[in-house]
Structure formats: structure tokens, C-alpha cells
N, C-alpha and C positions, 0 to 999 in steps of 0.2 A: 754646827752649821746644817743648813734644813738639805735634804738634797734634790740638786739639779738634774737637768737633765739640758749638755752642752753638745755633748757625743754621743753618739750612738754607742761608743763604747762606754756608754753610764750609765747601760740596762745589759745586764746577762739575758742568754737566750730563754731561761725560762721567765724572767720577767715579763719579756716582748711575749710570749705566750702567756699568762697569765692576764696582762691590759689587751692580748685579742681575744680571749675567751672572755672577756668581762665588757671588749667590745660586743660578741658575737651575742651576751646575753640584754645589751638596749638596740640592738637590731631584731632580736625576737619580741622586745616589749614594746617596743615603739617604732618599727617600721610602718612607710606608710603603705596600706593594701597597696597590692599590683606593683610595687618597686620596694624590695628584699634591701636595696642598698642606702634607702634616706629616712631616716630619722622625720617622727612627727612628736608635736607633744614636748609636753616637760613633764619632768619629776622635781620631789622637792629636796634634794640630797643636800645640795648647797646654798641652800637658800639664804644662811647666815656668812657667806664667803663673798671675797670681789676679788674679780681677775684685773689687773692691769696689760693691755698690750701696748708695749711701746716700738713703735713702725719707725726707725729711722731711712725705711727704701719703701721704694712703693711696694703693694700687697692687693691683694683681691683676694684668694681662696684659705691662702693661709690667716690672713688678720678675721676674715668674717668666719671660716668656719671655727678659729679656737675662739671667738664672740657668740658663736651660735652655740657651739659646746658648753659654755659655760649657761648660757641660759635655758638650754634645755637642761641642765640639772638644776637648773632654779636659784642657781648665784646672780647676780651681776655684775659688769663691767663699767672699766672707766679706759680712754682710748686716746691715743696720741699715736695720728697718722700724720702726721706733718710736721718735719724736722726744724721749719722752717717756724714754727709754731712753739715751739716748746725751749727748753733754756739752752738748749743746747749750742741754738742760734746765735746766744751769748758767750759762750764758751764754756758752759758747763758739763765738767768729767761724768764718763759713764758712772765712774764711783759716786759722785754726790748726787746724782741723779736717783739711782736705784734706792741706795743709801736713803733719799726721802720718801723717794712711790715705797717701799719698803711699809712705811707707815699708815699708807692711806688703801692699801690692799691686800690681800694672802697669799698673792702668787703673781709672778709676772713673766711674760711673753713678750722675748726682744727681736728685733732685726736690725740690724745694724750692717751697715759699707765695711768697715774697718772689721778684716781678719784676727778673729781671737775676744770680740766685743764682748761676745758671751760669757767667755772663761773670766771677764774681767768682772762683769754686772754678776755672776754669781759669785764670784769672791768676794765681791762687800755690800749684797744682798742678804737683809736678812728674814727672808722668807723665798721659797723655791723659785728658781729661773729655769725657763724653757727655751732654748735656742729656737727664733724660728727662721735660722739663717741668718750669718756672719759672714760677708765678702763670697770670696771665692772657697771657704773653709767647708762649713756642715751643714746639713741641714737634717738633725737629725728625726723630728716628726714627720716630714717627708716619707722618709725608709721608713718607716714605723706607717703610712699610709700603702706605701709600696708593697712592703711585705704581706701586708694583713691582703692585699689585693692577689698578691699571686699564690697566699694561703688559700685563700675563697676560688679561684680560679679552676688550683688544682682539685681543690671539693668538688667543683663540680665537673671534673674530668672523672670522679671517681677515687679519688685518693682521700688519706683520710684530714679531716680539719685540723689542724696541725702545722706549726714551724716546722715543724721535721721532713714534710713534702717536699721542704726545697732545698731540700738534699738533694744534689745531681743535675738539679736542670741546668738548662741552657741557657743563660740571658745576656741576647746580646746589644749593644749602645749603638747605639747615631748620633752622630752631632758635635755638639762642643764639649768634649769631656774634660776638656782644662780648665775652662770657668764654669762649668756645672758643679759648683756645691750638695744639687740632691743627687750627682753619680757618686760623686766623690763617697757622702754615708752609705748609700747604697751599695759600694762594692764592699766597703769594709763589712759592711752587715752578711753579703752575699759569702765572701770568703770565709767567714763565719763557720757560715750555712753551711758549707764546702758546696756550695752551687759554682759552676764554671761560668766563668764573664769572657763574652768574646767583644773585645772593643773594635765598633768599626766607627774612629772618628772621622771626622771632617778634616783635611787637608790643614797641617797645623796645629791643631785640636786634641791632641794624644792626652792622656793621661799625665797630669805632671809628675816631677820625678818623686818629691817628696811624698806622692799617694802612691807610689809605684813601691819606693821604699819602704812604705809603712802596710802594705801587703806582702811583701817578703820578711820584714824584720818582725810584724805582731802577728800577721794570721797563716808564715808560712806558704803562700798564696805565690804560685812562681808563673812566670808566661814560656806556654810550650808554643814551639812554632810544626805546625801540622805538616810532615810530607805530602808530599804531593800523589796523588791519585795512581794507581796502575796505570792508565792510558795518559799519565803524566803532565795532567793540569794543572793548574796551581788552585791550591784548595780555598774554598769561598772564605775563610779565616786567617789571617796571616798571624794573630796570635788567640793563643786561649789563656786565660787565667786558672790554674788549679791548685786545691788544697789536697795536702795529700789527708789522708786516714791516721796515720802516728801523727807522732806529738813535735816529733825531730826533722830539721830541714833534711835529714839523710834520706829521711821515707819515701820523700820527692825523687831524690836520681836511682834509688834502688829499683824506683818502678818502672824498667821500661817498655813495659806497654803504653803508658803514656802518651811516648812519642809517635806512635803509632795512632792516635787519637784522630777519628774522622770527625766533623757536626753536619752529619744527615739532617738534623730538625731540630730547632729554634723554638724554643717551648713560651719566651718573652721575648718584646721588641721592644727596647727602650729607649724611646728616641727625644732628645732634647733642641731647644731653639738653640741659634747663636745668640751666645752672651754681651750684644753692642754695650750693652753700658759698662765693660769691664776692659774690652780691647782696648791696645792703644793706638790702634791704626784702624783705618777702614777695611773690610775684610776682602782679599782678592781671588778668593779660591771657590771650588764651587761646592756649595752645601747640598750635602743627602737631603733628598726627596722623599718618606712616606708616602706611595701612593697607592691606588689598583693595581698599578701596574707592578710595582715593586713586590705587591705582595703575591702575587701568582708564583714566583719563583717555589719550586717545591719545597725548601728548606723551612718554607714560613706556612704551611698549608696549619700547621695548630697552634701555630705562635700568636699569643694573646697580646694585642698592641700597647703600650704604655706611654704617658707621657706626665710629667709634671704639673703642664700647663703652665703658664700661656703660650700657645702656639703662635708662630707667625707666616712661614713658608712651607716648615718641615714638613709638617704635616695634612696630606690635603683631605679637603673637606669630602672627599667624592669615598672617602669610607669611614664615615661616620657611624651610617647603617651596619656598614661590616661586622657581625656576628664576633669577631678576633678584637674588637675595640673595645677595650677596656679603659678608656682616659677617662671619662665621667663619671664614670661609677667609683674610679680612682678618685676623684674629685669628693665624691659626696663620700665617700667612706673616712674621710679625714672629721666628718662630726662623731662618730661612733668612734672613733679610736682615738682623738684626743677627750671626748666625752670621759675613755677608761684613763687615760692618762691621769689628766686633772685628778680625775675624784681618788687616784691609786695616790699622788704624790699631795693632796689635801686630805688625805685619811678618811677619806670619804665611804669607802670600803673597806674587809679585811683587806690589808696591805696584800698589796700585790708587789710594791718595790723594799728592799732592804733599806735599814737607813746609811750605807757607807755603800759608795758607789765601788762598782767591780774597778775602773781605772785606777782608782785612784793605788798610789804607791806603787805601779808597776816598776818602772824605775829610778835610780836616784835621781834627785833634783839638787841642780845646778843654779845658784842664786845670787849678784853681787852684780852692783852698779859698778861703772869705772871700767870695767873690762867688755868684752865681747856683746854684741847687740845683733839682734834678731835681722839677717840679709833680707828680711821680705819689708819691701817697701809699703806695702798694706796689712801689715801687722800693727794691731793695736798700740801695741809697747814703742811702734817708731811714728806715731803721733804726735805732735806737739801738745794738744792739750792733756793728752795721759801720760807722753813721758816725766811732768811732773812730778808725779808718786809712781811709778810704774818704775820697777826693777826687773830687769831683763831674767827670767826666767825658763831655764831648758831642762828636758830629757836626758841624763846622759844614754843612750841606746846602744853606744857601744863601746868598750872601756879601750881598744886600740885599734887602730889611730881612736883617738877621742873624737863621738859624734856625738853631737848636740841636737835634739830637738824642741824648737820652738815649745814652749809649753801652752802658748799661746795659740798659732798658726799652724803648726807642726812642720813647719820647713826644718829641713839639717842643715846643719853643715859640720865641717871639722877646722878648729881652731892649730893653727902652726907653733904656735906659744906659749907657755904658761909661765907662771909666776908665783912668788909669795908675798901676801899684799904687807907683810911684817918686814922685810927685809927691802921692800919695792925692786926687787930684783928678777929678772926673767928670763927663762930657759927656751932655747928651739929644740933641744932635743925632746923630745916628745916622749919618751921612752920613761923618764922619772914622773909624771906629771903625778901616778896614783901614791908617791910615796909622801906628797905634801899635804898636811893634815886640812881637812876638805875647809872648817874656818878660815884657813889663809888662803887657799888656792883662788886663784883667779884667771883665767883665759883672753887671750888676745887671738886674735884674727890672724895676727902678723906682727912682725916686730917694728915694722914703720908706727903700729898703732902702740904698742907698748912705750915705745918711746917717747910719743904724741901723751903718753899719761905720766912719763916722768920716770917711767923703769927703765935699770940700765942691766945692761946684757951683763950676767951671771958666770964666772969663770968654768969652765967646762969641769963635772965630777963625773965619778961614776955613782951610778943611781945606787941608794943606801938598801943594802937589804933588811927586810922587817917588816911587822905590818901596813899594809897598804893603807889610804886613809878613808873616813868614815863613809866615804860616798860610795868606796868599789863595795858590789854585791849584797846594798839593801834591797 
């Protein structure tokens, strides 16, 4: 299988170092005089290659700069920006779809509404897939423009060119951090990093829980809440996000200087629009402001501003000029870095990416129709036209209580149920689940739902001692 790139967690830290250095050398060959951050010119690297980008949401920076990336290495593209346009309109699965552009290109570039689309078009793609944003899930070429921005940043504070500078800063969020897909990559990335995330959402807007979880349970990444000041203020942060230095969640409460943690200064500001096309109500609260004024507060005096783009209120226009503004340059540095992208996962250079992604196998996988289904209503897998062929697939992340994560979406939950699909028999007590051989094992939500498939409740044993089954502790 060719590899993708769905998550951020489908590149190790020295890959993302590696496609920035190989960005930072077609910014040395082809910037244009007097602007360091935009690409002129082509080269002929790929000039026997074609990118597909297929736009199932609207796009502007992302569809045209991985369009403009591909032909300044001298490939071409073929382009489907209208959903409305293409088979899908007809009901055709993400699978048969990719499954054919597969044939007519060497790499493709999705977007897609539906959470987990990605994971899905790279599973029966067979040539590389680039997530260019899924629902409310990743976005992970995004972070990969972000990073490479606060890399270059800190160069030019004086630190050295390098992932490694963002070690330690400060970066903190505005705005909608529950439907922001590119916060969502970017913390994980930032946790990483062990850069501190200080979220100041929008009323409503928090961080959802399954991204909250998946900073504690993969990058160790916990939120301290800062005391409050000597003359006993309440501090400009109500939480911080921090990685400890070990490898062990212990590392985190042994430290406690931690809690002691003031943020004097704001080294990033990353501020996002609200998400209207994802809410399900009109929004009644009131949205942070970006402005002059905002930014005089001392805490922001060398904080470099960020933002995604497309702005609509957040951010206002009266600091453009602002010196600390870094959204545009964000913008055009998405052709230099997916530039390295491309040509690293088309072999275009010496390889910059492994061919087996770092995620993959972290934990056991949970697989079988008939039982338990993904609770995110915008997950791929609870589509009609992909639940079709689509088998509900999880994480297990944690073997007691049993939690499941989406393999698709990354929502958890924990099933009340399990059963053996051999015997159609099912247990509440939870406690034996690891001693049923993982081919028969199957998970229910609930025993209303078990029932609803035909199992009937299991006479009460005591769990068998002996080995656990094949799933606990791959």
C-alpha cells in the first residue's frame, strides 16, 4: 500500500523536518526577489506525474496552492471542485471513486464533509492520498504549513532553523476550537513538539473531548490550570496544555513546578473563524476579536499572529501592516511545503518519508459488523452510501473499561457489552471481555442493542484464567 498522508500522525518529527528542509531548499531556488516566502518558476521533477485533487467542500488556498505545487515541479493536474459535478452526486462511494482516479493519476488530494473520508480513500487508493481536510477531524497539510511558519519565525528571532525551536513556546487559540480541524492537527503536532497550547475559545467552542483525550492518552499532553497572581488576579489563561520531558504520564504530576506556571508572553496567536457550516444552531455568544487593540495587551507584544484563513470577523483588517502578522506568508508558504511534500511521497527526491507510516499499529484494532458503531454522526462509516462496504472499525486505547476509538473519526467511547459472536451469547460484566478469543469477540453499546442483534444474556461465570485474547497488548 503506497503511503499516505491522513494524520499528522503519518509523519515522524523528523520527516516534517526533513519536507521543511527540502521546503527551505525551493525557497532558496525559486523565491521570488524581495518576498523570501513565494515561489516563482518551475522545475522539471515531475513532469511525467499528475496530481488529482478531489474538492468535495469548498477550497481556495488549499486546492490552488497543492495545484500550483504540483506545477511548479512541472507535473500536472486534473480537478474536481464541485461535488455537485462529479459521481458522487449520484451516489458514488468514496471507494469507487478513488479506486478509479487511482488510474488516471499518481497521487491524490481529498476534501471531504464526512469525518474519516480520508482514512477511507486511502484504504482503497491505490496510489498516495493527502488529507486536505475531513469534517471537523484533520487537517493535516495545514500543521505542516503552520509549523514550517513558526519554524521560519523563530529563525528569524534568532533561533536556530529547525522543528526543534518549538520546543517550549507558547501558542495560544481563538475562536472555534471544536469545529477547527486545522487546531485539532495542530495541537497534536504542538504536543508533539512539547510546545504549550493555551486555548482561549469562543464561548461554546472548547476543544472537543475526544481531541482532549487523544492529548492525554498519545502525546501525554495534560491541561494545568495556572494560580492565580500574588496580588491575586486571575491569570490571563485559565488552562495551559503541557507535555511533560519523560516518556510516563507520572512525569507530569511529579513536576510540581508546573503548577506554578505563569504565561508572561505569547510567542503565537492562532486565531480561527467560526465554523457556520458545521454548527447546528445559529451562534449566540460573542466571538473574539483580533485587533489593534487586542494586541497592545503586553502578553502579545512578540506574538507572531496566525491564522488559517479565510477570515471573516476575527480578525480585523486594521493589522495587516502589523509587523507580528504572519497569516500571508502562512498562506504562500503552503506552495514550498507541499511542493516537498509531493515530490518526498512521489519519490521525486531522496526519500524524505519511510514507506510504513509511524501510526500505524499503535494499537489493537477492533473490527466486525453487527455489533457496536461509531456514536459520531459525521463519521464516514455512519453514512449511507459507505456503510455499504464499510465495517465499523476502532482503537482499542484502553483494555479496562474498554475504550474504543474511532479508527476513522477518532471519537471514543466505551462499550457496556460484549459477547461471543460463536455462541451469540453476551456478557455485562465487563471484566472477562479480554479472555474471548479476539475472532469471536464482539462489542455492543448496550444490551438493548445486543438483544436488538439476537444475543441473549449469558449466564453469570467467573472470568476463565489463561491467556488473554489476541487483541490485548499488540
Amino acid at each position: 500500500m503506497p503511503r499516505s498522508i491522513v494524520s499528522v500522525d503519518d509523519l515522524t518529527n523528523e520527516e516534517m523536518e526533513a519536507i521543511f528542509q527540502r521546503a527551505d531548499g525551493f525557497l532558496n531556488e525559486m523565491a521570488t526577489p524581495g518576498m523570501p516566502y513565494r515561489i516563482q518558476g518551475s522545475r522539471p521533477l515531475a513532469r511525467d506525474f499528475i496530481l488529482a485533487t478531489l474538492f468535495f467542500e469548498a477550497s481556495t488556498r488549499t486546492r490552488l496552492s497543492f495545484e500550483s505545487a504540483m506545477l511548479r515541479l512541472g507535473g500536472r493536474c486534473l480537478s474536481a471542485s464541485d461535488a455537485s459535478q462529479t459521481s458522487a452526486a449520484k451516489g458514488e462511494t468514496i471507494a469507487d471513486t478513488v479506486r478509479v482516479v487511482s488510474n488516471y493519476a499518481d497521487a491524490i488530494v481529498i476534501r471531504h464533509p464526512l469525518e474519516g473520508a480520508a482514512r477511507v480513500a486511502a484504504d482503497y487508493a491505490t496510489v498516495p492520498v493527502i488529507n486536505a481536510g475531513d469534517g471537523s477531524h484533520e487537517h493535516p497539510t495545514q500543521t505542516l504549513c503552520d509549523l514550517f511558519t513558526l519554524r521560519a519565525e523563530q529563525a528569524d528571532k534568532g533561533r536556530p532553523r529547525s522543528i526543534e525551536s518549538i520546543k517550549g513556546l507558547n501558542v495560544e487559540f481563538s475562536g472555534d476550537l471544536r469545529h477547527g480541524r486545522t487546531v485539532h492537527s495542530l495541537v497534536y503536532a504542538l504536543a508533539r513538539l512539547k510546545a504549550r497550547i493555551i486555548p482561549q475559545a469562543a464561548k461554546g467552542c472548547g476543544l472537543p473531548e475526544h481531541v482532549e483525550a487523544r492529548l492525554k492518552r498519545d502525546y501525554h499532553c495534560f491541561p494545568v490550570r495556572p494560580p492565580k497572581t500574588a496580588q491575586g488576579k486571575t491569570p490571563d489563561a485559565d488552562l495551559i496544555y503541557l507535555a511533560p520531558e519523560g516518556p510516563h504520564q507520572q512525569t507530569f504530576f511529579d513536576v510540581q513546578e508546573w503548577t506554578k506556571l505563569k504565561v508572561e508572553s505569547v510567542d503565537a496567536l492562532y486565531s480561527t473563524r467560526l465554523q457556520q457550516e458545521r454548527l447546528q444552531a445559529e451562534y449566540a455568544g460573542e466571538y473574539p476579536v483580533v485587533n489593534r487593540k487586542f494586541l497592545k495587551k503586553k502578553r502579545y507584544r512578540e506574538a507572531n499572529v496566525m491564522h488559517p484563513l479565510p477570515r471573516v470577523d476575527e480578525l480585523s483588517y486594521d493589522i495587516d501592516d502589523d509587523k507580528r502578522s504572519s497569516y500571508f506568508k502562512q498562506a504562500a508558504y503552503g506552495v514550498p511545503v507541499r511542493m516537498a511534500l509531493i515530490a518526498s511521497l512521489l519519490r521525486l527526491q531522496p526519500a524524505l518519508t519511510l514507506d510504513v507510516s509511524p501510526a500505524a499499529a499503535r494499537y489493537p484494532v477492533y473490527q466486525r459488523a453487527g455489533g457496536i458503531e461509531c456514536i459520531n454522526n459525521k463519521c464516514v462509516s455512519r453514512a449511507a452510501s459507505e456503510r455499504r462496504y464499510l465495517v465499523p472499525r476502532f482503537w482499542i486505547v484502553q483494555q479496562f473499561p474498554p475504550t474504543l476509538r474511532c479508527a476513522y473519526c477518532d471519537v471514543e467511547q466505551q462499550p457496556s457489552v460484549y459477547g461471543t459472536a460463536s455462541t451469540r451469547k453476551f456478557a455485562t460484566d465487563m471484566a472477562g471481555w479480554q479472555q474471548i478469543d479476539g475472532s469471536d469477540l464482539i462489542f455492543f453499546t448496550d444490551a438493548q442493542e445486543a438483544a436488538k442483534a439476537k444475543f441473549e444474556l449469558r449466564k453469570s461465570k467467573p472470568a476463565k484464567k489463561g491467556r488473554p485474547n489476541q487483541l490485548v497488548g499488540k
